[in-house]
LUMDRENNU-85755 format. One record per residue (C-alpha): residue number from 1; residue in three letters; y, z, x. Coordinates in steps of 0.2 Angstrom, whole numbers, always signed. Layout:
BEGIN
+-------+------+-------+-------+-------+
: lumro : sepa :    yy :    zz :    xx :
+-------+------+-------+-------+-------+
:   NUM :  ala :     Y :     Z :     X :
...
+-------+------+-------+-------+-------+
This chain:
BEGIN
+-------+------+-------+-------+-------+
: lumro : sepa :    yy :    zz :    xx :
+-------+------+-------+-------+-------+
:     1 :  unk :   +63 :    +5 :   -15 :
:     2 :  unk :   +66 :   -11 :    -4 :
:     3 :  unk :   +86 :   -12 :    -2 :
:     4 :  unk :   +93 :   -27 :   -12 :
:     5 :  unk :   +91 :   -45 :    -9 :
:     6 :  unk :   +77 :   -44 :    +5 :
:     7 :  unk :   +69 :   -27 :    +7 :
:     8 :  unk :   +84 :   -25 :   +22 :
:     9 :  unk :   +81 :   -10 :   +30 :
:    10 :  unk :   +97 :    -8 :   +38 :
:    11 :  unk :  +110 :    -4 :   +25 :
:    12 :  unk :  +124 :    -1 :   +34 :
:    13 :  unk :  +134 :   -17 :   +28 :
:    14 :  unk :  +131 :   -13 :   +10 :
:    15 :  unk :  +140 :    +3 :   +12 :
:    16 :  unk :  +159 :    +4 :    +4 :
:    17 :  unk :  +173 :    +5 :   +17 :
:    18 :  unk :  +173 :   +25 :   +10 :
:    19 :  unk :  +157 :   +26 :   +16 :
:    20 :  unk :  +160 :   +20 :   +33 :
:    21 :  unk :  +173 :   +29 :   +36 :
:    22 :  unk :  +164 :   +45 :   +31 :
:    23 :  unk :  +149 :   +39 :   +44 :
:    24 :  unk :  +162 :   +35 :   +58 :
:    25 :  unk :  +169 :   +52 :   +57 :
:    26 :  unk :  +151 :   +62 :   +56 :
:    27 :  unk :  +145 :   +51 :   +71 :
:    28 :  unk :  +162 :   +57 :   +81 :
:    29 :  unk :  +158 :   +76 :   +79 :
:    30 :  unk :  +141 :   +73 :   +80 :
:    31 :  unk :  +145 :   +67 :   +99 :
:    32 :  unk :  +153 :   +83 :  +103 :
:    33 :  unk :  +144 :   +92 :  +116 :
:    34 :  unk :  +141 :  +107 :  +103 :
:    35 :  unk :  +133 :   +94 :   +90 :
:    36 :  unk :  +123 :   +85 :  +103 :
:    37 :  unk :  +115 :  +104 :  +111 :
:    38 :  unk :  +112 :  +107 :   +93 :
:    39 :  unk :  +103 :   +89 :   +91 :
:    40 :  unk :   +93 :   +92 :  +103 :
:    41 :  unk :   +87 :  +111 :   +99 :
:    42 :  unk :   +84 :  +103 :   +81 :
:    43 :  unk :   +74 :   +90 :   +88 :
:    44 :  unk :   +60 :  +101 :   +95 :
:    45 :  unk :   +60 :  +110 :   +77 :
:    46 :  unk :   +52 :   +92 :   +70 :
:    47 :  unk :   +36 :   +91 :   +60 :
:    48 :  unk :   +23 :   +87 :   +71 :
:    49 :  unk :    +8 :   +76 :   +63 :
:    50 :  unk :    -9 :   +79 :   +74 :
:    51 :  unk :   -10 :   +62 :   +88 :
:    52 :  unk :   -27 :   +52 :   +83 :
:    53 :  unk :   -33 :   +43 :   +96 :
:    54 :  unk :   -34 :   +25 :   +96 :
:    55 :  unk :   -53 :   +24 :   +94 :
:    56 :  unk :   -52 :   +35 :   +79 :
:    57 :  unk :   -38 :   +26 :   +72 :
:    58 :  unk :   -46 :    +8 :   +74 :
:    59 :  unk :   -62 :   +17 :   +64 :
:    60 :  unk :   -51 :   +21 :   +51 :
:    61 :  unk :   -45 :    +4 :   +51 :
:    62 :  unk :   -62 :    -4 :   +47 :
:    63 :  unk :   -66 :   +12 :   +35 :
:    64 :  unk :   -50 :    +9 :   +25 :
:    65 :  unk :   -53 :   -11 :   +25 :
:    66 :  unk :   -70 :   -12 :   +18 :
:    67 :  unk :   -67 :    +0 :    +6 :
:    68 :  unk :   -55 :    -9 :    -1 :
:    69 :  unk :   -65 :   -25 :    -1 :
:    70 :  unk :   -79 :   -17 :   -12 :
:    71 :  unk :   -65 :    -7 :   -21 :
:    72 :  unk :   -58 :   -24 :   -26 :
:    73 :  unk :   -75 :   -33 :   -27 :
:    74 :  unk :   -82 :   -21 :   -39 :
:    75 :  unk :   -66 :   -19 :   -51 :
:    76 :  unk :   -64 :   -40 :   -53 :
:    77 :  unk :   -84 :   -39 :   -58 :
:    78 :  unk :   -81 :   -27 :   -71 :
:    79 :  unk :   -65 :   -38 :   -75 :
:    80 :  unk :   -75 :   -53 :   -74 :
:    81 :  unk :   -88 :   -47 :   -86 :
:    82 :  unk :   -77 :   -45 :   -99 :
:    83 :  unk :   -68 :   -62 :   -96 :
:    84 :  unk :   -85 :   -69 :   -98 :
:    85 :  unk :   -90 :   -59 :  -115 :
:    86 :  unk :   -73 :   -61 :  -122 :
:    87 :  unk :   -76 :   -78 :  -118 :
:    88 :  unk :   -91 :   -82 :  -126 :
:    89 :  unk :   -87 :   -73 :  -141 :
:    90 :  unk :   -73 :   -85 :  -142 :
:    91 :  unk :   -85 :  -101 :  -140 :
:    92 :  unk :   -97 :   -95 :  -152 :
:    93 :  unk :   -81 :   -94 :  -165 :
:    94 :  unk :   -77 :  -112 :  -160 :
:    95 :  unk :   -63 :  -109 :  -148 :
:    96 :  unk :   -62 :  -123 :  -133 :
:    97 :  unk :   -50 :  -115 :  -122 :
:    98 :  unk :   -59 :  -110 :  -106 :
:    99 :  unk :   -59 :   -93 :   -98 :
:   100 :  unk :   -45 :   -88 :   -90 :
:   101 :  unk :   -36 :   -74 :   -79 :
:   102 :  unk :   -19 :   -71 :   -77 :
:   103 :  unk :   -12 :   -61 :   -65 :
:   104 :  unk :    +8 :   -58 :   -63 :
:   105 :  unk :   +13 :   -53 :   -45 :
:   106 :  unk :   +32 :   -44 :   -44 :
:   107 :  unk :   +40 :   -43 :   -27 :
:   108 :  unk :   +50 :   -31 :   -21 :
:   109 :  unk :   +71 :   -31 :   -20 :
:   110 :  unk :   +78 :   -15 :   -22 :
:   111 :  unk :   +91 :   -14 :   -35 :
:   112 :  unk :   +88 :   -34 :   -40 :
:   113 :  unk :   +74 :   -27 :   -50 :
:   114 :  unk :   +82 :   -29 :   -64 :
:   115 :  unk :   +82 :   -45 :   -63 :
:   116 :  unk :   +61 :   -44 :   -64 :
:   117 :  unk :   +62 :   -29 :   -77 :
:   118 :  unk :   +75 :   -42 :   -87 :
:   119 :  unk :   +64 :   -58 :   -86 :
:   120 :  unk :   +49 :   -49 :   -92 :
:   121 :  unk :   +57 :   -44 :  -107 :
:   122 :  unk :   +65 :   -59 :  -112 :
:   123 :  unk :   +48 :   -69 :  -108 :
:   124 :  unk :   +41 :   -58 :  -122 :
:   125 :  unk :   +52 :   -70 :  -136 :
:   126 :  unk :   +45 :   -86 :  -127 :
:   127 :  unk :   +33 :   -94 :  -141 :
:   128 :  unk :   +20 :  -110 :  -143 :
:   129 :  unk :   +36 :  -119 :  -135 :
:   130 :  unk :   +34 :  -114 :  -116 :
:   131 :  unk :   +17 :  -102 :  -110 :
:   132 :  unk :   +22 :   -86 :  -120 :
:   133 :  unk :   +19 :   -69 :  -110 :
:   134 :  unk :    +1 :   -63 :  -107 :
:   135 :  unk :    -7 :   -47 :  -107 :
:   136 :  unk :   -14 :   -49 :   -89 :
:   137 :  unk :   -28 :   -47 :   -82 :
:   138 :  unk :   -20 :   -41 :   -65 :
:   139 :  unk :    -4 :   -34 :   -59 :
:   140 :  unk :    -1 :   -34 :   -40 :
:   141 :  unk :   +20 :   -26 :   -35 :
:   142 :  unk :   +27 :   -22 :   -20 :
:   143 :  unk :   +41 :    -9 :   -17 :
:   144 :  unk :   +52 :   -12 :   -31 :
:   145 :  unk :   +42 :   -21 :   -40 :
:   146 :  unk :   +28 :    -7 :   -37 :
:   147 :  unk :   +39 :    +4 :   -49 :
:   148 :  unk :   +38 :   -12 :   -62 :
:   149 :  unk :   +21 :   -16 :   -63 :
:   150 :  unk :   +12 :    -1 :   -73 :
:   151 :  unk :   +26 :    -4 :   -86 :
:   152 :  unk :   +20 :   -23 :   -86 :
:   153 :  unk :    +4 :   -17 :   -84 :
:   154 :  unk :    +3 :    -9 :  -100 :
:   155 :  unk :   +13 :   -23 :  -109 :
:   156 :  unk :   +21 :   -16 :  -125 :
:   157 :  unk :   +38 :   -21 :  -129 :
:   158 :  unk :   +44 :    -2 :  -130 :
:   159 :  unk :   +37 :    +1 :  -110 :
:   160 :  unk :   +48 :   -18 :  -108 :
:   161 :  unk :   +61 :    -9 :  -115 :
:   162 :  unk :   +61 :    +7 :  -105 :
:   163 :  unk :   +58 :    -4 :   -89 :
:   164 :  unk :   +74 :   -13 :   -93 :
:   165 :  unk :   +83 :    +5 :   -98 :
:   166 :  unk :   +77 :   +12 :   -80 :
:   167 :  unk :   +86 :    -2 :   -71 :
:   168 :  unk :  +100 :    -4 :   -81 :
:   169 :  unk :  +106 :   +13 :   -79 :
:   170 :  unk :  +104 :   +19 :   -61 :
:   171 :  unk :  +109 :   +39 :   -58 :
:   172 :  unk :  +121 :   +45 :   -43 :
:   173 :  unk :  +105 :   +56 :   -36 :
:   174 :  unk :   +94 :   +43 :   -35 :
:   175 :  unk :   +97 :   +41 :   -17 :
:   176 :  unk :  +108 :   +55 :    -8 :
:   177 :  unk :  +112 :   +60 :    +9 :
:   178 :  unk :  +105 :   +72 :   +20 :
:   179 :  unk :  +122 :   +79 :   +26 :
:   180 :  unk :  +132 :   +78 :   +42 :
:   181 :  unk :  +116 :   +78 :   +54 :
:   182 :  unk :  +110 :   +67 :   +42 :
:   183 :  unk :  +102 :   +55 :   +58 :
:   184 :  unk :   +92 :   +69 :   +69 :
:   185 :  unk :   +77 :   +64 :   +75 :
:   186 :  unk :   +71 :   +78 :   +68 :
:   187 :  unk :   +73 :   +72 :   +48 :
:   188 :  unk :   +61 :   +61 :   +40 :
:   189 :  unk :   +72 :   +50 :   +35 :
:   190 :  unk :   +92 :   +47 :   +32 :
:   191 :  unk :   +95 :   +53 :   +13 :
:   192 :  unk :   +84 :   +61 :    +1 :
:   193 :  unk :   +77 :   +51 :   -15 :
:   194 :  unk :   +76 :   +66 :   -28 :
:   195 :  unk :   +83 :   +57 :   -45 :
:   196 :  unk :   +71 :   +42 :   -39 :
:   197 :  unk :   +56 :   +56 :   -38 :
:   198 :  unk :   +63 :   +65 :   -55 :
:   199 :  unk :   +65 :   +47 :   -63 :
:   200 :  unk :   +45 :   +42 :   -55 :
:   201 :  unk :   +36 :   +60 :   -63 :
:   202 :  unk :   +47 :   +57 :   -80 :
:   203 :  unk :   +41 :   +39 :   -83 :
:   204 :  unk :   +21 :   +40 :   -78 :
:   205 :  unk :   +18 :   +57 :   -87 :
:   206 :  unk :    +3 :   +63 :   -95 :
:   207 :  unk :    +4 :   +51 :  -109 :
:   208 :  unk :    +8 :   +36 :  -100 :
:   209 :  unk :    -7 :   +38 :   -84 :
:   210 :  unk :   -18 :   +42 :  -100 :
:   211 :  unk :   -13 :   +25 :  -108 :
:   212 :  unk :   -16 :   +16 :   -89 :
:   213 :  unk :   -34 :   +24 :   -88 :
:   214 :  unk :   -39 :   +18 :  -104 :
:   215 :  unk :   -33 :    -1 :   -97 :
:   216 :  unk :   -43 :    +2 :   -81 :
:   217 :  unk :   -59 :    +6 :   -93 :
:   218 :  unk :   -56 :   -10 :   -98 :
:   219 :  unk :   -58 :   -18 :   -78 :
:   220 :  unk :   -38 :   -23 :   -82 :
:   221 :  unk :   -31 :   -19 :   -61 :
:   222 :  unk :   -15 :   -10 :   -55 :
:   223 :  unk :   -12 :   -13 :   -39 :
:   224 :  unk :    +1 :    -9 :   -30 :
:   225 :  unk :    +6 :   -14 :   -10 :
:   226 :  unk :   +10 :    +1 :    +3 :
:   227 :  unk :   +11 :    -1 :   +24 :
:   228 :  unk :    +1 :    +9 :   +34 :
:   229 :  unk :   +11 :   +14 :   +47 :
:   230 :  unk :    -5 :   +23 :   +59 :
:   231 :  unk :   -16 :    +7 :   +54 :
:   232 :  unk :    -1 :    -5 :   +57 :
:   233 :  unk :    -4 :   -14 :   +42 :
:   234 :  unk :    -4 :   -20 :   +24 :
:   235 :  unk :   -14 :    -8 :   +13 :
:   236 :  unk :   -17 :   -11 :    -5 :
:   237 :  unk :   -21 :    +2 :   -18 :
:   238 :  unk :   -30 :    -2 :   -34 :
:   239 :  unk :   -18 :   +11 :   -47 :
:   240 :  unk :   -26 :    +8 :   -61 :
:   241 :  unk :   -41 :   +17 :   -54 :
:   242 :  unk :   -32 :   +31 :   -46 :
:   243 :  unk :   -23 :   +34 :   -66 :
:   244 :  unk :   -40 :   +38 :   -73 :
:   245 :  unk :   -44 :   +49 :   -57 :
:   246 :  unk :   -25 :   +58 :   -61 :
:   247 :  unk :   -32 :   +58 :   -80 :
:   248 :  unk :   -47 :   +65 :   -78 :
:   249 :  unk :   -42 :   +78 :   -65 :
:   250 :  unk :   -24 :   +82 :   -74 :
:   251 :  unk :   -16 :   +81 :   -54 :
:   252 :  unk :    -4 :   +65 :   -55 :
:   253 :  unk :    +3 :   +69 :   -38 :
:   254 :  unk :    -7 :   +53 :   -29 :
:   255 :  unk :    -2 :   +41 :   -42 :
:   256 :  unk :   +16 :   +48 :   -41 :
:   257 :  unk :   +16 :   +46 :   -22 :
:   258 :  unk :    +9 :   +28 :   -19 :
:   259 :  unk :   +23 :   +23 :   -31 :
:   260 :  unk :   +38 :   +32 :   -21 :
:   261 :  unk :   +27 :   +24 :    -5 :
:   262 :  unk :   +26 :    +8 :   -10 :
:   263 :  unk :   +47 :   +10 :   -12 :
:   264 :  unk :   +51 :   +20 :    +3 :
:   265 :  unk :   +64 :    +9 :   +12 :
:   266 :  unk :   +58 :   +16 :   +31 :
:   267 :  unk :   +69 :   +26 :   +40 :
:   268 :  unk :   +81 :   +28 :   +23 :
:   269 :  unk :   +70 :   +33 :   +12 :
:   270 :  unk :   +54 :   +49 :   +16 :
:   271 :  unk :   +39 :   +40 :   +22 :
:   272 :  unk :   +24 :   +51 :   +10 :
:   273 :  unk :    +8 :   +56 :   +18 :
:   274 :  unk :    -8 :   +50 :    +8 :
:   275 :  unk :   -25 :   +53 :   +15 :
:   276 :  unk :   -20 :   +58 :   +31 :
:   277 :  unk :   -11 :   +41 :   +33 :
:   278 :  unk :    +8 :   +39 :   +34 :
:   279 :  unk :   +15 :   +26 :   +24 :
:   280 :  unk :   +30 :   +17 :   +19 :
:   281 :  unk :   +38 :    +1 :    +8 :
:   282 :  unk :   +22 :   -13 :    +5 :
:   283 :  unk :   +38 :   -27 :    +8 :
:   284 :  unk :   +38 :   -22 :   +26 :
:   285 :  unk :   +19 :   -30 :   +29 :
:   286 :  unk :   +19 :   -42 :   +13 :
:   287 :  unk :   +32 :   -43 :    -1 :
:   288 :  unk :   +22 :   -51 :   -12 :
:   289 :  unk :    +1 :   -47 :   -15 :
:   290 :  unk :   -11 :   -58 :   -24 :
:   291 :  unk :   -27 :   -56 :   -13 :
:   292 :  unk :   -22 :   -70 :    +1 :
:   293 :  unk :   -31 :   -59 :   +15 :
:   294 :  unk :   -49 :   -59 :    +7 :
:   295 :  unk :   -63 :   -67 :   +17 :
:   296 :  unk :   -70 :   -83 :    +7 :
:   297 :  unk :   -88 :   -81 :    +9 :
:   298 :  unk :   -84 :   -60 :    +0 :
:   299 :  unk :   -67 :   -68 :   -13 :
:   300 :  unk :   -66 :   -67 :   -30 :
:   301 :  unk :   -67 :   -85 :   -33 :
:   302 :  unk :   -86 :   -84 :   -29 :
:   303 :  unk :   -90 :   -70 :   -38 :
:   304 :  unk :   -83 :   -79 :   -56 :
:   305 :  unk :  -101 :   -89 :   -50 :
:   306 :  unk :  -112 :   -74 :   -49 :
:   307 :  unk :  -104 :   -65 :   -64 :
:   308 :  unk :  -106 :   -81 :   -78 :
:   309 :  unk :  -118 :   -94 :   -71 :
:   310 :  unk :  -118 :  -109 :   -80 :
:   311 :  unk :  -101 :  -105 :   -89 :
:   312 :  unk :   -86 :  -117 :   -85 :
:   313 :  unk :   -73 :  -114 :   -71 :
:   314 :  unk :   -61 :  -100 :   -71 :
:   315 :  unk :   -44 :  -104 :   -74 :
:   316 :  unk :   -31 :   -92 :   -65 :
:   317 :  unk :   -16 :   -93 :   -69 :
:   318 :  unk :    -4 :   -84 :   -56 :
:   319 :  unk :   +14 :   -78 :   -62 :
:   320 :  unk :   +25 :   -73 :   -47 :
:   321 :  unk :   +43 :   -64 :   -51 :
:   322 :  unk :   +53 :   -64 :   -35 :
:   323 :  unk :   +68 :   -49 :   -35 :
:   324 :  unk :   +76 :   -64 :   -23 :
:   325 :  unk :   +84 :   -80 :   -22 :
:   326 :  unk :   +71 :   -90 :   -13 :
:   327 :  unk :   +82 :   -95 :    +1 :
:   328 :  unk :   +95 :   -86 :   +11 :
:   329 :  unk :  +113 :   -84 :    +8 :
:   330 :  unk :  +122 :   -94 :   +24 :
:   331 :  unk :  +136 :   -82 :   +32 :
:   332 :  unk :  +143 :   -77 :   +48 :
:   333 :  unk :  +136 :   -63 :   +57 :
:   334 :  unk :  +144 :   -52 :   +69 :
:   335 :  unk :  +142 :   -49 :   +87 :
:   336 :  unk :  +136 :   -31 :   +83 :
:   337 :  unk :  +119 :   -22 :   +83 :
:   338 :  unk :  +121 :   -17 :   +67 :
:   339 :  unk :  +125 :   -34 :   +60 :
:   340 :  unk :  +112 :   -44 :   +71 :
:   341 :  unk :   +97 :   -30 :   +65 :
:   342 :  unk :  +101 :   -31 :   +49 :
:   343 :  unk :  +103 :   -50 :   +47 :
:   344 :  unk :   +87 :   -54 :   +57 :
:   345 :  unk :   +76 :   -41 :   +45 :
:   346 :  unk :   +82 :   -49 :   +29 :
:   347 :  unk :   +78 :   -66 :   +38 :
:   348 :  unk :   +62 :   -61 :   +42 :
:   349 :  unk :   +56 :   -53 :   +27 :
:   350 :  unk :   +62 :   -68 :   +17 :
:   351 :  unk :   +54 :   -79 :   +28 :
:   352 :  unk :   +36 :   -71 :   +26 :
:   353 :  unk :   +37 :   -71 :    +7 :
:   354 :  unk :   +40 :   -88 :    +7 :
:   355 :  unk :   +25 :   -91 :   +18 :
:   356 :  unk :   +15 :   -82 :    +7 :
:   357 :  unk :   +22 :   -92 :    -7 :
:   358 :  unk :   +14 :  -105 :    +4 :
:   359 :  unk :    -2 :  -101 :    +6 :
:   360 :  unk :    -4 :   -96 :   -12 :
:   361 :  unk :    -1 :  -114 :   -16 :
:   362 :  unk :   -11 :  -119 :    -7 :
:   363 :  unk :   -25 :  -108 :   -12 :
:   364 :  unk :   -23 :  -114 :   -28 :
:   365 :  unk :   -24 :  -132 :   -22 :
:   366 :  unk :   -40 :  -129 :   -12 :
:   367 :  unk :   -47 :  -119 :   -27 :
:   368 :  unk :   -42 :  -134 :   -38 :
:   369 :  unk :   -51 :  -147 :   -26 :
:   370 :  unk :   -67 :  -138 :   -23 :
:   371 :  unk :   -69 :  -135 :   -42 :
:   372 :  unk :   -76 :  -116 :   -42 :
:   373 :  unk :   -62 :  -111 :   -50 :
:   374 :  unk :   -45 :  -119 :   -57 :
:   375 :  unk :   -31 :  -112 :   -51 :
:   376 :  unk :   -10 :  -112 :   -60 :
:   377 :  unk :    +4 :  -104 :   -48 :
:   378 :  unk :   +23 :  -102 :   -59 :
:   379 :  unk :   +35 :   -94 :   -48 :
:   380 :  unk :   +51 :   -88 :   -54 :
:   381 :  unk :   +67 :   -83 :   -43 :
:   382 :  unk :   +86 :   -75 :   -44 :
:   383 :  unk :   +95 :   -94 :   -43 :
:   384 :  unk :  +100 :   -96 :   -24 :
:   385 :  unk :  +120 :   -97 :   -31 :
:   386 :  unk :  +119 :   -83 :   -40 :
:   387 :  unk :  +130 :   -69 :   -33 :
:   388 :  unk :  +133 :   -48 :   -38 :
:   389 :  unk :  +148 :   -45 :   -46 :
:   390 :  unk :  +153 :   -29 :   -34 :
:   391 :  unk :  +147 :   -25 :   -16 :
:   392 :  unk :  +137 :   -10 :   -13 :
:   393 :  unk :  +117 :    -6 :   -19 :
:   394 :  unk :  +112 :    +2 :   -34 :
:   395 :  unk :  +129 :    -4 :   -43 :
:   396 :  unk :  +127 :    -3 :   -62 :
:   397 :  unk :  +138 :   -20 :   -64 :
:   398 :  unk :  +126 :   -29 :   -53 :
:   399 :  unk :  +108 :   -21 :   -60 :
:   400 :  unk :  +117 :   -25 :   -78 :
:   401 :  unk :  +121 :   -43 :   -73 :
:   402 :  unk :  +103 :   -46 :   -65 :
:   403 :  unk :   +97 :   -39 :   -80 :
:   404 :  unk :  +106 :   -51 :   -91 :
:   405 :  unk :  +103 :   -67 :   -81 :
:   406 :  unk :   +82 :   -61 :   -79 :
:   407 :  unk :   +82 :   -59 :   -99 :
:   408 :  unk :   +91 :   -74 :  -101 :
:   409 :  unk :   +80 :   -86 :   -90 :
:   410 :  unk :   +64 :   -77 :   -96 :
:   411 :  unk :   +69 :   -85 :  -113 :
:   412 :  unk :   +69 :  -100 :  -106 :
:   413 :  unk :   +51 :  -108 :  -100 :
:   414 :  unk :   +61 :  -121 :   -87 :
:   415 :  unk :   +65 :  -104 :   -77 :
:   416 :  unk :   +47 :  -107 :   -69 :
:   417 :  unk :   +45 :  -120 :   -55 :
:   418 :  unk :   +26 :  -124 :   -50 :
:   419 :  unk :   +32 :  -129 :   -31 :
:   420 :  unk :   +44 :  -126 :   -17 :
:   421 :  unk :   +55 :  -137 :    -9 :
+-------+------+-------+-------+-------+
């Protein structure tokens, strides 16, 4: 799960004075010439994956991407179809309002999830006064906002409610330690996340993957954003799709996996091998995913054409939740590795998003000029002013005050703004 604010990797800063001191004194023993022979013979004992070569890898590349294309192509068909028949049934009933296609898009943040778990739920009280919350058609997350999305996904005010009750109330064994050679080379990562994977198999159960498939059925999309680290890249994976194979086979361990992927702060948290790939937190290659990297000529705006000749312009309507204030908190950064790492990741995640933020805008404009389609981007983001009550990750205070302020501006239909500055 993307460490709060900006999917920092580094997390050293967040730590409590306790927890420094408790890191300075494992890293003085562990440069003991006993600790460091030990390091050393423990760093042959390391979990060797088999070497691909470069050829094979860039074959996979090309496998993995067209696949995905046609995944997607084929799945907003289906999607589009019943747009179109839901549509003209509508027409034939006298209804005027055109077809349209909403798709919410939840970034990641780590523990300022609940800010996104809070705003959905407090959207669900909007009425005829502002744009009151769909049942989308799509829903794109990314690292936190991966764990969000099936719940959104499905859309009942009792899977908003459990949402909200995941975030509000985050246990001491979500993340934990791997002990005092907790930084070997030979460890996959520096803790362990096993209340996060007890948490993840409790809340997509039998029931809930069942009630997922059905939506799929339907050519609703899950989708939800990992990085490839053997590709070297963004790779998508349409959920909803993989629920009805975890459904029909009764082995959820794929589903379960993507999700604790998706989240998997790199180096912190396990990477999780899927289909002979490694993979890792989605912010890491694109913190927020609403199908900016399709190629025009094969995009889903053209296929609305091919689906419903002679029907009027799809109107899409994105809804993009940011787990971040939109611009970065100004402070004075140290002279320290540590310090300058960390600052320079959150900087540069926060800087991609809002390029994509860009580009979606303008996207949307191009849509809106050419006239294929008609295109609505809202985004909605944690108030550049606001600040946590107490320092650290994973605080109960803070996920409880995000919470709040999320439910209290999803009431509210000013919270969206339709531009940035």
């Amino acid at each position: 799960m993307a460490v709060r604010r900006t999917n920092r990797l580094c997390t050293f800063r967040a730590m409590s004075t306790h927890h420094r001191r408790r890191l300075a004194e494992r890293l003085a023993l562990l440069l003991s010439p006993v600790a460091l022979g030990t390091a050393l013979f423990l760093q042959g004992c390391a979990r060797i994956r088999p070497v691909s070569t470069e050829t094979d890898l860039l074959v996979r590349r090309e496998v993995l991407a067209e696949k995905h294309a046609e995944t997607l192509r084929r799945q907003f068909g289906a999607l589009y179809a019943g747009i179109r028949d839901e549509y003209e049934a509508k027409r034939a009933e006298g209804s005027t309002e055109p077809p349209t296609c909403d798709i919410l898009i939840i970034s990641g943040g780590g523990d300022y999830g609940a800010f996104g778990a809070g705003f959905l739920k407090g959207w669900g009280a909007v009425g005829n006064e502002g744009i009151p919350r769909p049942a989308f058609e799509v829903v794109s997350g990314v690292s936190t906002g991966a764990l969000i999305a099936p719940f959104a996904y499905l859309g009942s005010d009792e899977d908003y409610d459990e949402v909200v009750e995941l975030y509000s109330n985050p246990k001491d064994d979500w993340v934990r330690e791997r002990g005092l050679l907790f930084f070997l080379p030979a460890n996959e990562s520096f803790a362990e996340v096993p209340g996060l994977e007890r948490e993840v198999r409790t809340a997509f159960g039998e029931e809930r993957i069942a009630r997922i498939a059905a939506e799929s059925a339907r050519g609703r999309l899950l989708v939800v954003n990992t990085t490839d680290l053997d590709d070297g890249g963004s790779r998508p994976f349409e959920l909803s799709h993989i629920a009805a194979d975890a459904a029909r086979t009764g082995d959820p361990s794929k589903f379960h996996d993507l999700l604790l992927a998706s989240s998997g702060i790199p180096g912190a948290f396990p990477p999780r091998e899927i289909e002979s790939g490694l993979y890792v937190d989605g912010g890491v290659t694109s913190n927020i995913l609403y199908g900016g990297d399709l190629k025009r000529n094969r995009g889903l705006r053209t296929l609305w054409g091919e689906i419903a000749p002679g029907l009027p312009p799809l109107r899409v309507r994105y809804f993009v939740i940011l787990n971040n204030s939109l611009n970065a908190t100004p402070q004075t950064t140290q002279r320290s590795w540590v310090a300058v790492i960390e600052r320079s990741v959150e900087l540069a995640v926060r800087a991609s998003t809002l390029t994509a933020l860009r580009h979606l805008l303008a996207l949307a404009h191009i849509a809106n000029l050419e006239g294929d389609t008609t295109a609505e981007v809202r985004i909605v983001a944690i108030p550049d002013d606001w600040r946590p009550p107490v320092p650290g990750v994973f605080k109960e205070e803070t996920m409880r005050a995000l919470e709040k302020l999320g439910e209290e501006m999803g009431r509210d239909p000013s919270s969206w703004r339709t531009e940035l500055d």
